[in-house]
C-alpha positions in Angstrom: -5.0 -12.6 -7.2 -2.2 -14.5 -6.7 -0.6 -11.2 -4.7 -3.5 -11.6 -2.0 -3.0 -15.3 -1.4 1.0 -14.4 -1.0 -0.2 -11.4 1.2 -3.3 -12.7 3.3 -2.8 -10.7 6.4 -3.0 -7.3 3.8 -6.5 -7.6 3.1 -7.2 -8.1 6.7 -5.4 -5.0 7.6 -7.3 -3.0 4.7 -10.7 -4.1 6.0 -9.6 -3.2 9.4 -8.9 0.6 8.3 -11.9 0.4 5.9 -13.8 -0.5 9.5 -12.0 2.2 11.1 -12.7 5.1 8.6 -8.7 5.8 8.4 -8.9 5.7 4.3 -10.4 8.0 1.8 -13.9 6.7 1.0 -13.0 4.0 -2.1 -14.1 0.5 -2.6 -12.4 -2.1 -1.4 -11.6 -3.5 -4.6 -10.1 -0.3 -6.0 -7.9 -0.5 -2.8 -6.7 -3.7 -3.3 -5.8 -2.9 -6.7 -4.3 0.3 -6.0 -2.0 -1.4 -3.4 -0.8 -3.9 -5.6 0.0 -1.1 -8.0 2.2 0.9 -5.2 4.0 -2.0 -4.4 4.9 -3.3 -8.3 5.7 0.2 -8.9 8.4 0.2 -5.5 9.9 -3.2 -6.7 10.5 -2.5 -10.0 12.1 1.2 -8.5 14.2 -0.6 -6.4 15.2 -3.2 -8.5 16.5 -0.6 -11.6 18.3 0.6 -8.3 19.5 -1.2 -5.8 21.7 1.4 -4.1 18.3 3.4 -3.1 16.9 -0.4 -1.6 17.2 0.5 2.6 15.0 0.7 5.3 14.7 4.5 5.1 13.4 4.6 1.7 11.1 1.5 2.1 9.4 3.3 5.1 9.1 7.0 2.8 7.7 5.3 0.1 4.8 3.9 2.3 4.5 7.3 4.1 4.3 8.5 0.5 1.5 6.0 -0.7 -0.2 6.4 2.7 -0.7 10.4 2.6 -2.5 9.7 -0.9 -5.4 7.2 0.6 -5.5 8.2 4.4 -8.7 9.9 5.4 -7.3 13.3 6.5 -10.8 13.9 8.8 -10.5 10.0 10.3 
């Protein structure tokens, strides 16, 4: 997808903690995809609001999307 070829160095870093055993046990594919989901989802958020766009709340919503996939026994 076009996303991936924006966003090379992602799927390097989702093979890496597919290597590492650090995400729940999903395809690769299905990781991709869910990814691209999270981060559509966030930009549309923080476009309808802008005053919510910092740092703070960038860094929350991945701790968010990253306590759904992370392998809680890696």
């Amino acid at each position: 997808s076009e996303f991936f070829e924006r966003f090379s160095h992602c799927i390097e870093n989702f093979k890496e903690i597919m290597d590492h055993n650090l995400m729940k046990d999903v395809s690769f594919e299905y990781a991709q995809d869910h990814y691209i989901w999270n981060i559509r989802m966030n930009s549309i958020y923080f476009i309808n609001h802008p005053d919510q766009c910092s740092q703070e709340n960038i860094e929350k919503s991945f701790n968010i999307y990253w306590a759904g996939i992370k392998n809680e026994q890696a």
